[in-house]
C-alpha positions as CSV (number, residue, x, y, z in Angstrom):
1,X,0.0,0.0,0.0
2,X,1.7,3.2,-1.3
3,X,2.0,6.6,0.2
4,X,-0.9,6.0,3.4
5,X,-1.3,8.6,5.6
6,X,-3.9,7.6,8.1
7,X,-3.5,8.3,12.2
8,X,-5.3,5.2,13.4
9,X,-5.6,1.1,13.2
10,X,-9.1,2.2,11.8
11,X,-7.9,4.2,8.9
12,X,-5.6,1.3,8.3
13,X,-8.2,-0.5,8.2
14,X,-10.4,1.5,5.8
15,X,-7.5,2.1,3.8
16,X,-6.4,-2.2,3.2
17,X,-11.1,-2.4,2.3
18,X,-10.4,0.3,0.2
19,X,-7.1,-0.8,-1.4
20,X,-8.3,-4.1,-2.1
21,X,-12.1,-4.2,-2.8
22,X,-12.0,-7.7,-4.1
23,X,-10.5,-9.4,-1.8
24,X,-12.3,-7.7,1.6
25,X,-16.0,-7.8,1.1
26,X,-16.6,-7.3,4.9
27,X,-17.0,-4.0,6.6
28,X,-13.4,-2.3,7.9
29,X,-13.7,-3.1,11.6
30,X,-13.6,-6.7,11.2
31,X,-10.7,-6.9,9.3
32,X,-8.2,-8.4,12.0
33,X,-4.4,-7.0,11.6
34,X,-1.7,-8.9,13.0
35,X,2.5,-8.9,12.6
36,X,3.9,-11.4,10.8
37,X,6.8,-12.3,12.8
38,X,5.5,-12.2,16.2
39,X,1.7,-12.6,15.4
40,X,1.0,-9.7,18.1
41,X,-2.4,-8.3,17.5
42,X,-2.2,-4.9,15.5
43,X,-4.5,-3.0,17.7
44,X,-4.9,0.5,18.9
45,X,-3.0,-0.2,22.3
46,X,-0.1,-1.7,20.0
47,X,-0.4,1.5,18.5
48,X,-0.5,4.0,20.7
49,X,2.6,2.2,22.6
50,X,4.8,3.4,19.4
51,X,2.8,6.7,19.1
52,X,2.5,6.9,15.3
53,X,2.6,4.3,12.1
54,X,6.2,5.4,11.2
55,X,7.6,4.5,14.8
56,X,5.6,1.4,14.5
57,X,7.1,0.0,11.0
58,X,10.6,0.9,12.5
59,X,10.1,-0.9,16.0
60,X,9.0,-4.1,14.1
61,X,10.9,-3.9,11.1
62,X,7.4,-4.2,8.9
63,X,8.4,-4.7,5.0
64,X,8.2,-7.0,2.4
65,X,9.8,-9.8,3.6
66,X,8.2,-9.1,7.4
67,X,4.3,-8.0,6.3
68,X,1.1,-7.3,8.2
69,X,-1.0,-10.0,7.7
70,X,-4.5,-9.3,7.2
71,X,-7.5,-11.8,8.4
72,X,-10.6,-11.8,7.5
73,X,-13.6,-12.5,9.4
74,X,-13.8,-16.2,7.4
75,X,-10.8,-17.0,8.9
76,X,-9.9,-19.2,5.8
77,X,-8.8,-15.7,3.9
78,X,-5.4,-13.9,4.6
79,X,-3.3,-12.0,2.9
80,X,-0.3,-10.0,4.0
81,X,0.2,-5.7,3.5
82,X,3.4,-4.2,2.9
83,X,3.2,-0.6,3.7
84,X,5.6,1.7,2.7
85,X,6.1,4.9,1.4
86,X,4.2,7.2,4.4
């Protein structure tokens, strides 16, 4: 995902349904974010421990070979975001 610029997991969110409209067909807030490596929980506690997106991706080295991996309410459908470029 190039060149997001959202403040919170929510515009994440709305950002990865909006990016990829195929693949998401549920609302936003059910999309469940986790990192790859670890498997934490992407949440808004997560988040606000690192304070902004930018701190975040540093702190856990997200890129493309270390993605968020997005779940989808099925459970049977993930796929992994690379975000760069904020």
């Amino acid at each position: 995902m190039e060149h997001f610029n959202g403040k919170t997991i929510n515009d994440l969110r709305r950002a990865i349904k909006a990016d990829s409209p195929v693949e998401v067909k549920c609302g936003h807030s059910m999309l469940k974010l986790q990192l790859n490596l670890t498997d934490e929980v992407l949440d808004e506690a997560l988040f606000h421990t690192h304070g902004n997106f930018y701190t975040l991706i540093e702190h856990y080295q997200i890129n493309e070979t270390n993605p968020i991996k997005v779940t989808l309410p099925s459970m049977l459908n993930i796929f992994y975001l690379f975000l760069f470029s904020l």
